[in-house]
C-alpha positions as a Python dict, from the first residue, in 0.01 Angstrom:
ca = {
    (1, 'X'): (0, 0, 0),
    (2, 'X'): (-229, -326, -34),
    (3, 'X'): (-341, -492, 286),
    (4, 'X'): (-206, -831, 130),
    (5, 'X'): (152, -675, 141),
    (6, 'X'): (104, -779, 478),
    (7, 'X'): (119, -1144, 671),
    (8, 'X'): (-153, -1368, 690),
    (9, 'X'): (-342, -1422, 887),
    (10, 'X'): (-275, -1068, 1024),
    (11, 'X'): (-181, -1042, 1410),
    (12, 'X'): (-354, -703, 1476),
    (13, 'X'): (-274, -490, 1795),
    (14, 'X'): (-615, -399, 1939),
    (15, 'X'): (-610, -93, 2088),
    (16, 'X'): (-244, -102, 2111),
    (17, 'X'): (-138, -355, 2344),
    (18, 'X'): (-383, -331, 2622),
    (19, 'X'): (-255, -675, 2822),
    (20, 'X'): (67, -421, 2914),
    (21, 'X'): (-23, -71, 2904),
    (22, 'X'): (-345, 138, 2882),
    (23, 'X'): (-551, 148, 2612),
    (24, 'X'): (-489, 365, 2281),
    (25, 'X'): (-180, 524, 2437),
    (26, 'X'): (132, 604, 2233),
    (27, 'X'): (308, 356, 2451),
    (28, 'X'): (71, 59, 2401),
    (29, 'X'): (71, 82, 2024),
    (30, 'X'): (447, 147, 2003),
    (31, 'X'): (495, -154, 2221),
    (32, 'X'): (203, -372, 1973),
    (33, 'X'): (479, -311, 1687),
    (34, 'X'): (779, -373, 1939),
    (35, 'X'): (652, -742, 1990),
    (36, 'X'): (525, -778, 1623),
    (37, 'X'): (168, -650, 1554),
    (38, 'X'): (115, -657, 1194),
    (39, 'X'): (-145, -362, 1222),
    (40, 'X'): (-250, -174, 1476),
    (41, 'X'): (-655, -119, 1590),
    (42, 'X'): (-774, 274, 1707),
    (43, 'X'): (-1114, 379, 1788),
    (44, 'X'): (-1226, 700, 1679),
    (45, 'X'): (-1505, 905, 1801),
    (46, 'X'): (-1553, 1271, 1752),
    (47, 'X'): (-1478, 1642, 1998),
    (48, 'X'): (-1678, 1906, 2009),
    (49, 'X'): (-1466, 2101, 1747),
    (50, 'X'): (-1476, 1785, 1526),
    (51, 'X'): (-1146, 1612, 1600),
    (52, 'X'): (-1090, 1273, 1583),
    (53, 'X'): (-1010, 1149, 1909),
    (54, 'X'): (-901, 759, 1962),
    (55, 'X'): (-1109, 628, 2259),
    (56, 'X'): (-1294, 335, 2280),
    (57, 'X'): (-1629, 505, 2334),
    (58, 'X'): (-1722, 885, 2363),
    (59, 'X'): (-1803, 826, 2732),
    (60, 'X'): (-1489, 834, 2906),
    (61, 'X'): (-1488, 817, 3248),
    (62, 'X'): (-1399, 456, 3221),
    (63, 'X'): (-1034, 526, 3004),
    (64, 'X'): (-931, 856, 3141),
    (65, 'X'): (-910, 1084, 3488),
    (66, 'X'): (-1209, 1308, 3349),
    (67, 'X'): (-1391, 1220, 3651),
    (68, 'X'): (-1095, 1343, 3867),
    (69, 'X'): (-1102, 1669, 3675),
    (70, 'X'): (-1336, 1923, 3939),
    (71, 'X'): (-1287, 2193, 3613),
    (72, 'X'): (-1485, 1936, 3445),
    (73, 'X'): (-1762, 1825, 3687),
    (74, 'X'): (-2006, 2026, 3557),
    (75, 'X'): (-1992, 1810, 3216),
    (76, 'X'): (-2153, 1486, 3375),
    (77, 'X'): (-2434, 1403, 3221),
    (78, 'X'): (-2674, 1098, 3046),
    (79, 'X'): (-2757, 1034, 2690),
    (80, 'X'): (-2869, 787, 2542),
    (81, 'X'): (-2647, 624, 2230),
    (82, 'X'): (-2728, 344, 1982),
    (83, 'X'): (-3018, 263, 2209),
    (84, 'X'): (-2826, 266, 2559),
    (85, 'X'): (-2854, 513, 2854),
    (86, 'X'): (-2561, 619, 2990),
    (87, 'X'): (-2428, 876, 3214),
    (88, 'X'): (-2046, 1037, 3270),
    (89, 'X'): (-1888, 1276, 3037),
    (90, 'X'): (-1864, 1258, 2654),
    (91, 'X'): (-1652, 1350, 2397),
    (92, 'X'): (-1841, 1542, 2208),
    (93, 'X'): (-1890, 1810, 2499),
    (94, 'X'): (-1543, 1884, 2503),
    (95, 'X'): (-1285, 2063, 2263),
    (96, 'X'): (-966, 1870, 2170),
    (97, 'X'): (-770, 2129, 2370),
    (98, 'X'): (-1002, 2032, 2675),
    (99, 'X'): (-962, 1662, 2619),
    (100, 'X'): (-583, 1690, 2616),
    (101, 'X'): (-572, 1815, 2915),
    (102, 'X'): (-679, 1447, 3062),
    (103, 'X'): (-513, 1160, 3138),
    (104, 'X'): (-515, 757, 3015),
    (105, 'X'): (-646, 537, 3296),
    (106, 'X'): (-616, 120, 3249),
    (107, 'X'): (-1024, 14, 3154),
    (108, 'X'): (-1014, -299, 3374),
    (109, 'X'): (-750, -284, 3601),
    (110, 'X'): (-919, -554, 3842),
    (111, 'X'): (-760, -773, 3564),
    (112, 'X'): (-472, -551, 3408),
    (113, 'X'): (-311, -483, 3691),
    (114, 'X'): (43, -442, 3537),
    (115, 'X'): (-94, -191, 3232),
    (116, 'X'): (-306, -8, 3566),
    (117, 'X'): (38, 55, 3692),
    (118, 'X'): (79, 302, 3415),
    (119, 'X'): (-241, 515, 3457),
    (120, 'X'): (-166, 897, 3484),
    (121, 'X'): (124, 901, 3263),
    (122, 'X'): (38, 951, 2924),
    (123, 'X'): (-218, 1181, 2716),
    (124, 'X'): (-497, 1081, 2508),
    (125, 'X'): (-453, 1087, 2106),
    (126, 'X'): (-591, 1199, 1819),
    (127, 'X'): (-625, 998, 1525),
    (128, 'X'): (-337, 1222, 1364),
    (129, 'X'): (-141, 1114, 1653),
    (130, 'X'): (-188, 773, 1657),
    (131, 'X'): (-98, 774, 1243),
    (132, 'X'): (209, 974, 1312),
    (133, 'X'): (356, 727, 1612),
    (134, 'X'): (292, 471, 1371),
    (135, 'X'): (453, 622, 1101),
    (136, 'X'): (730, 652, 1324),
    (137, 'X'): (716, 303, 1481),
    (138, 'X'): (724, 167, 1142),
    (139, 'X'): (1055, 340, 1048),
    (140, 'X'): (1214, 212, 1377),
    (141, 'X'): (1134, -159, 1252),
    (142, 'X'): (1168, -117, 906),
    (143, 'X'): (853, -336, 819),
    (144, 'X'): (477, -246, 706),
    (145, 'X'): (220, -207, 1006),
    (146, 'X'): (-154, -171, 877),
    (147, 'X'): (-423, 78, 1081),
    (148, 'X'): (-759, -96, 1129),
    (149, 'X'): (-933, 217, 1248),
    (150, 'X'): (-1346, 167, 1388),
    (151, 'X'): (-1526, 432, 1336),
    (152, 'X'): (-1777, 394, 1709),
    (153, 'X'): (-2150, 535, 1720),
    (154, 'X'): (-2155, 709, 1338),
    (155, 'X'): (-2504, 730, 1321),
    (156, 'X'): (-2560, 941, 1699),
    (157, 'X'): (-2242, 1173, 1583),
    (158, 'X'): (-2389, 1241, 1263),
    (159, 'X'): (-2734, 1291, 1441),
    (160, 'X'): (-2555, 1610, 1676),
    (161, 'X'): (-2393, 1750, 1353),
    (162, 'X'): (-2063, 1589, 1391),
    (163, 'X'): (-2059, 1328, 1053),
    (164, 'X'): (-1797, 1057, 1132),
    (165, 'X'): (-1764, 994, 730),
    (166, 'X'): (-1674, 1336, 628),
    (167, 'X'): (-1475, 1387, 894),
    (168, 'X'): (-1238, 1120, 879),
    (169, 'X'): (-1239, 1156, 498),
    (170, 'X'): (-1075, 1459, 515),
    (171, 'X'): (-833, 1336, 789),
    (172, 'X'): (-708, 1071, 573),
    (173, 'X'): (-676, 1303, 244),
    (174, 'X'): (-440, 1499, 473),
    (175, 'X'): (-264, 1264, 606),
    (176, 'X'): (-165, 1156, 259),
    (177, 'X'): (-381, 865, 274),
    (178, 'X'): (-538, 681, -99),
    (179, 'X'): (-285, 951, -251),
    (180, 'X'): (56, 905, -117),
    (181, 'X'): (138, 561, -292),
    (182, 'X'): (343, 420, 24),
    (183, 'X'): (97, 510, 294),
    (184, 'X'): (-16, 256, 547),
    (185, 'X'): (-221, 15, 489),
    (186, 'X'): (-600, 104, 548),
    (187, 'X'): (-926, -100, 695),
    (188, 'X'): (-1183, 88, 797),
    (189, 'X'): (-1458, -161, 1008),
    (190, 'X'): (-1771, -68, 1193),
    (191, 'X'): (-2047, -201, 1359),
    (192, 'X'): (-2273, 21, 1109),
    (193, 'X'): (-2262, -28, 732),
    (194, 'X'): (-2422, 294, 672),
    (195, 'X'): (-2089, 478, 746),
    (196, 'X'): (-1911, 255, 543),
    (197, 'X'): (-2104, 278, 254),
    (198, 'X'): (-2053, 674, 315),
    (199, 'X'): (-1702, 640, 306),
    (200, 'X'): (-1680, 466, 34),
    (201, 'X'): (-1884, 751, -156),
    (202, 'X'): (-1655, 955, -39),
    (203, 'X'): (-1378, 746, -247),
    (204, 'X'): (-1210, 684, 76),
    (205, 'X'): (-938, 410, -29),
    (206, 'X'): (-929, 126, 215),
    (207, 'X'): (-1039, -225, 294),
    (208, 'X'): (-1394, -196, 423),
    (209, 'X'): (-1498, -423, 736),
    (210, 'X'): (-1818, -484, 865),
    (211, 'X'): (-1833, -593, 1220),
    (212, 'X'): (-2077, -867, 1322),
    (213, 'X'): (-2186, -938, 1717),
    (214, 'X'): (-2315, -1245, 1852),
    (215, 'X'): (-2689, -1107, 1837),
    (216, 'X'): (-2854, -823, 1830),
    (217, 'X'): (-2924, -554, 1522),
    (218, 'X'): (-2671, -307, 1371),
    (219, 'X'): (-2809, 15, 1559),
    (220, 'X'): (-2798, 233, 1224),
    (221, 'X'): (-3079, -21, 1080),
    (222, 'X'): (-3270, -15, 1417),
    (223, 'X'): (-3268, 362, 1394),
    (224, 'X'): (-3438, 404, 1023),
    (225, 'X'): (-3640, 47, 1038),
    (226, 'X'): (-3712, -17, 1402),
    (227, 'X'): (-3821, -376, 1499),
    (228, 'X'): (-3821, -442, 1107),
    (229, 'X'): (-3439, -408, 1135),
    (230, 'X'): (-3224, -709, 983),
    (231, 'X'): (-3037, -884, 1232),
    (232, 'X'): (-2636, -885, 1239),
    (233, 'X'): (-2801, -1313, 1244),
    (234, 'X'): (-2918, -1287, 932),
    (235, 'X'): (-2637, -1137, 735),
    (236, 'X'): (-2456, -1470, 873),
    (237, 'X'): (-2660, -1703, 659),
    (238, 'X'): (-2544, -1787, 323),
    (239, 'X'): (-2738, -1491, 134),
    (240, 'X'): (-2671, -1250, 377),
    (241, 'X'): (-2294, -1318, 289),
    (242, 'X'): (-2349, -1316, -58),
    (243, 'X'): (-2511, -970, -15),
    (244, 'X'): (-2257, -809, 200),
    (245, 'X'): (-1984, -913, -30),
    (246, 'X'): (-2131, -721, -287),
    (247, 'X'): (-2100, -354, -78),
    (248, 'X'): (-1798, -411, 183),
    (249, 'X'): (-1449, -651, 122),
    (250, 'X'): (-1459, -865, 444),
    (251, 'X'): (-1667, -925, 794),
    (252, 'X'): (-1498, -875, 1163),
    (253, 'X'): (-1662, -1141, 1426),
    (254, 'X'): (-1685, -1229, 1777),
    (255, 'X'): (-1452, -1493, 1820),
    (256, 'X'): (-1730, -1683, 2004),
    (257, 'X'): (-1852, -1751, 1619),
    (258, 'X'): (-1578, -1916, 1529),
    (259, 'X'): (-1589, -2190, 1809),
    (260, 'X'): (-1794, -2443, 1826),
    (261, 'X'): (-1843, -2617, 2168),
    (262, 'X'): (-1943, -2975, 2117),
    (263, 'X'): (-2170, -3165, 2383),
    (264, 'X'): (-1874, -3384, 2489),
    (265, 'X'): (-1690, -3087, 2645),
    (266, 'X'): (-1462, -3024, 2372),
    (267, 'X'): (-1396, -2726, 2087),
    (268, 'X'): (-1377, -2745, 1696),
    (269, 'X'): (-1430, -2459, 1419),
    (270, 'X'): (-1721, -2342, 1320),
    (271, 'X'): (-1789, -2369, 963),
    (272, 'X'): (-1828, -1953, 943),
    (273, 'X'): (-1496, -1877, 775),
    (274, 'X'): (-1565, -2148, 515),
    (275, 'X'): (-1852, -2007, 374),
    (276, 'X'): (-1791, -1637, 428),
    (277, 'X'): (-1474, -1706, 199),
    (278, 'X'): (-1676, -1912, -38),
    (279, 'X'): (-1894, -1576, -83),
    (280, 'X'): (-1568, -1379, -119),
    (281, 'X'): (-1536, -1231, 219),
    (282, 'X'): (-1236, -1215, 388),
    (283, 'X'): (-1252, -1228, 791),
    (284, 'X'): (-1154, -1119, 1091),
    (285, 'X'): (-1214, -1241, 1463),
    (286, 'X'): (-1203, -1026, 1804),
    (287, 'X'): (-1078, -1078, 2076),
    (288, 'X'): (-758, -1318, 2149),
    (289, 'X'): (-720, -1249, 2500),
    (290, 'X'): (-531, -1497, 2713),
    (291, 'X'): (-698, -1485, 3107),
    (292, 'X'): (-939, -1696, 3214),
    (293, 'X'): (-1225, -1428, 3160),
    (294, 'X'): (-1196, -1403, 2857),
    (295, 'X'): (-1159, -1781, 2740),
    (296, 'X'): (-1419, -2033, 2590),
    (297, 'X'): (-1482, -2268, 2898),
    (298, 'X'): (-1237, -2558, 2811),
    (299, 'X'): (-961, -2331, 2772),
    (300, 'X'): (-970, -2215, 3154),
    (301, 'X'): (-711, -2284, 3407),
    (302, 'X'): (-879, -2289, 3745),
    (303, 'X'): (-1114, -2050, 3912),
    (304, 'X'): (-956, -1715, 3922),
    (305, 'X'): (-1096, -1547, 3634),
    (306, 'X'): (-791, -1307, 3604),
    (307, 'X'): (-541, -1556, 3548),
    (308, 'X'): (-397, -1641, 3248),
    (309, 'X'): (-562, -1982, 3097),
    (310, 'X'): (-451, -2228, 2821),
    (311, 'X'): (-467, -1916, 2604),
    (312, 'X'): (-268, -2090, 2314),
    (313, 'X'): (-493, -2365, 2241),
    (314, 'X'): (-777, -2154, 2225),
    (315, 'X'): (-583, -1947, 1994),
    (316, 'X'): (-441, -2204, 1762),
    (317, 'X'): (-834, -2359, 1750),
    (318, 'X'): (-943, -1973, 1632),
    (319, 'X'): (-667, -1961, 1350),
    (320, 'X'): (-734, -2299, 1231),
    (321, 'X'): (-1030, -2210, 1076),
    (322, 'X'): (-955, -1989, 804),
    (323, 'X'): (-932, -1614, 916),
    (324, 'X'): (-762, -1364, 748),
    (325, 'X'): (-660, -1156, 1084),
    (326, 'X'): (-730, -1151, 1469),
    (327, 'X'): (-724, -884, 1724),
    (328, 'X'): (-509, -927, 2042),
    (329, 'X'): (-434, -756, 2347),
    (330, 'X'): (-88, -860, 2351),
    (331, 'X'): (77, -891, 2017),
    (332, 'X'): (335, -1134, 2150),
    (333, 'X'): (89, -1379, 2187),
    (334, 'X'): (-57, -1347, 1853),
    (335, 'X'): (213, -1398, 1707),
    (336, 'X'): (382, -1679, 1903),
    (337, 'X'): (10, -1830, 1805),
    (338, 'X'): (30, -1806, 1471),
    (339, 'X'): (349, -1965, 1454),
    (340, 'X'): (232, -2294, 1654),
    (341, 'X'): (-90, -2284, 1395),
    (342, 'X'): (117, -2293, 1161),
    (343, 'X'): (395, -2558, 1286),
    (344, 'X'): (61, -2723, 1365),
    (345, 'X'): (191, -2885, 1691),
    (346, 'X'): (1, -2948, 2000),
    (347, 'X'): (84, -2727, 2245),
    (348, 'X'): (-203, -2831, 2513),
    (349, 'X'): (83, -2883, 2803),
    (350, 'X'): (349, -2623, 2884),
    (351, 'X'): (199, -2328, 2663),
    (352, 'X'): (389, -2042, 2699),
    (353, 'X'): (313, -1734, 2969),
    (354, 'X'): (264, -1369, 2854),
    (355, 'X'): (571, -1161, 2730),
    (356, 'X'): (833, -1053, 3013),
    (357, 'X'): (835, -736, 2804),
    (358, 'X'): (488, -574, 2942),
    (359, 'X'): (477, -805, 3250),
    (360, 'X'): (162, -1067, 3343),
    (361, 'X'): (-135, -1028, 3202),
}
């Protein structure tokens, strides 16, 4: 199934719905479809028996009760990964049947307080799991829902013998995925064209999404090239857009990139969708999140950096320009956003509050 069998611009669950339940749980993707999510966003990292586990990042101390876990105390440890030191316990140094043993735990419950309420109660998945409870999820509503899966840190796994491309390759042949003519529809996006381009060797049948940050160099190219490395800057210019349209189908940015904060206080579009579409990109933007820490400054609503802000201008400003799909924490929102964009009314007093259904935000 085609990605444009879906809406545009696509309202895409990241990591489930993470503004009402923990991250990459069954229960926060089956609630991203309950409230409309068009597709749904896991992460996928590698075990130490090469299974595709959905976390956020192979260090989990952060997302789950590993650190809890006396059996597994002995696992602490630092490595360093695309570049970065860090220290807790990893993925890779456990078998799935070890990491299903643990626990989901809310990432920043200083903020998510409702979703923090839920820690304890639900497993981790694999990335079989997470098809299969959409599979399911999809039945229940009777509509399409897309998987936008990121492959995180290919170029360290395949450096410790665990190769993120072949692995998920095979995944997706047995799940019935680029054979089964209904399947889901597919984007595969990461930070590191390298594994992309691998996939698609592979004949891995999907959208293909390159991620772009703010600043800073894709850590696959800083890896083979060092300081001669191509920024993610300069694949933002006009012929670095005309080059990446000729190896992946669209770009995933920092939303940041898409705003433009004039001198006089206010907020307009950048120009970045424009010409990425002129060079026959589509694009997506991360992340629609509706508290104050998380808002370009003229969207904020007082001081208290958890609470929610004027979240639906900031929104509506995002989809005006052009993009193709944006990842939200609470699907509700994205989609109650992409209706007012599209009603094009101003909705700067009296924007509506987070979804009763998961609670505040």
């Amino acid at each position: 199934m085609r990605i444009d069998s879906l809406p545009n611009p696509l309202v895409i669950g990241h990591r489930g719905a993470p503004g009402y339940r923990p991250e990459h749980t069954e229960s926060s993707y089956r609630l991203a479809v309950a409230l409309g999510a068009d597709a749904v966003e896991p992460d996928l990292v590698a075990s130490k028996d090469g299974v595709l586990v959905v976390r956020h990042e192979n260090e989990i101390s952060g997302t789950t009760d590993v650190a809890a876990r006396p059996e597994f105390a002995d696992r602490r440890t630092t490595k360093r990964v695309d570049g970065h030191e860090l220290t807790g316990w990893f993925t890779e140094d456990f078998t799935w049947a070890e990491l299903s043993t643990l626990t989901a735990r809310e990432r920043i419950p200083e903020v998510r307080m409702v979703s923090a309420g839920f820690d304890g109660t639900e497993g981790i998945l694999r990335f079989a799991d997470l098809v299969a409870v959409v599979r399911s999820a999809a039945g229940a509503h009777r509509r399409p829902v897309g998987i936008v899966a990121e492959v995180k840190h290919a170029d360290y796994f395949a450096s410790i013998g665990l190769p993120l491309d072949r692995l998920l390759a095979e995944e997706l042949a047995a799940l019935g995925f680029g054979t089964e003519p209904d399947a889901e529809p597919l984007i595969i996006e990461s930070f590191e064209q390298s594994v992309l381009t691998a996939l698609q060797a592979r004949r891995v049948q999907a959208e293909f999404v390159y991620l772009i940050e703010r600043s800073g160099r894709p850590s696959d190219l800083v890896a083979r090239l060092g300081d001669a490395a191509p920024s993610y800057a300069d694949a933002m210019t006009d012929a670095g857009l005309a080059a990446l349209a000729l190896e992946v189908d669209a770009i995933s940015v920092d939303k940041a990139m898409l705003i433009d904060l004039g001198d006089d206080g206010g907020a307009r579009p950048t120009d970045l969708v424009e010409r990425a579409h002129a060079a026959g990109l589509r694009v997506y933007t991360w992340t629609l999140r509706p508290e104050n820490r998380f808002l370009a400054p003229p969207f904020r609503d007082g001081a208290d950096p958890a609470a929610v802000g004027r979240w639906l201008e900031e929104f509506v400003l995002v989809l005006s320009s052009g993009v193709d799909g944006c990842f939200v924490d609470q699907a509700d929102l994205g989609v109650a956003a992409r209706s007012a964009a599209g009603d094009r009314a101003d909705h700067r007093d009296g924007a509506a509050r987070p979804s009763d259904v998961g609670g505040s935000a």
